[in-house]
N, C-alpha and C positions, 0 to 999 in steps of 0.2 A: 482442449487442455484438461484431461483425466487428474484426477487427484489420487496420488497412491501415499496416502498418510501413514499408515500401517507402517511406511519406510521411514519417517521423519523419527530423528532424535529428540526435535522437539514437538509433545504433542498435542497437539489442535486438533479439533472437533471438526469432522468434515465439511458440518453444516458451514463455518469460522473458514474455512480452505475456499469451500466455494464461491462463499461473500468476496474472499479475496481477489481468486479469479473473476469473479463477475465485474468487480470494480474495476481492475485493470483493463477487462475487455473493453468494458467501461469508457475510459477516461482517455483507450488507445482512437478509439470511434467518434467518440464526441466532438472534434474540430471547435473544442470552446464554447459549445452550445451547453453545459450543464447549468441548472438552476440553481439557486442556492441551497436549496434543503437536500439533492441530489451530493450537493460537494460538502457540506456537512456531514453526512453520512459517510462519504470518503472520510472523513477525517477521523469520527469517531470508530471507523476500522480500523486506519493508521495507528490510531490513537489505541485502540485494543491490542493491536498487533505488537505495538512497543512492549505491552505490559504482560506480553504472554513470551514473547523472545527476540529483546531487543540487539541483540549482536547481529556483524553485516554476517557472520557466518549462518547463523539461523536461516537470516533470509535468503542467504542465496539455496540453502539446503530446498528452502521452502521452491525455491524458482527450479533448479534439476528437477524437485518433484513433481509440481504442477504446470513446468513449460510457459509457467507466466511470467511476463516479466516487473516482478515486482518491485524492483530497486527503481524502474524509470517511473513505477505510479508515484512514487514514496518523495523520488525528485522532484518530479512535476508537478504534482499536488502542490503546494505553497503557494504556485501560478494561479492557481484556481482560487485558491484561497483569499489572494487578494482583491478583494472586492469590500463595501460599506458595508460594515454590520460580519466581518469574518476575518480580518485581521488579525486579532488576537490570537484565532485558531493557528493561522498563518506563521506566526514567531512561534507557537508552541508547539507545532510539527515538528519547525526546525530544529528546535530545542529535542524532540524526542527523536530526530533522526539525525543527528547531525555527523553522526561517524558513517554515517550509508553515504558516499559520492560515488561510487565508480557503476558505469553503467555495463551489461555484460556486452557491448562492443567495445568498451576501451583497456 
């Protein structure tokens, strides 16, 4: 998954592209085995990622360019989330994603 940022409208920092893809690859891999400080980290990217270009248009721009699919980390992360002591992050994703539902198979 190449990251060709050059072509985004909106613009991120490579280093910020590849966090993304890595989390994704991420959290695609993991079968539920992430730790807590691991899913923390997902969140404070989510969490970045809101405040740099929160519309679903951003992101899917962001997924054509990187081939990642980011809208299913963005869903799926809250799952992880829910765990003792991360909670709170949990409603506040939703709260920063909450116009992201469609996944790019539906």
């Amino acid at each position: 998954m190449a990251s060709k940022n050059n072509e985004l409208k909106y613009e991120l920092p490579e280093s910020f592209m590849n966090s993304i893809i890595e989390c994704v690859v991420e959290l695609e891999s993991s079968r539920d085995r992430l730790d807590d400080k691991t899913v923390k980290r997902h969140y404070e990217l989510a969490k970045d990622l809101a405040g740099s270009c929160p519309t679903e248009e951003s992101i899917r721009e962001i997924e054509e360019t990187t081939e990642a699919d980011v809208v299913s980390w963005l869903l799926d992360l809250p799952s992880y989330l829910d765990r003792p002591g991360l909670t709170r992050e949990a409603l506040q994703h939703q709260r920063f994603w909450a116009g992201v539902t469609k996944r790019k198979s539906e």
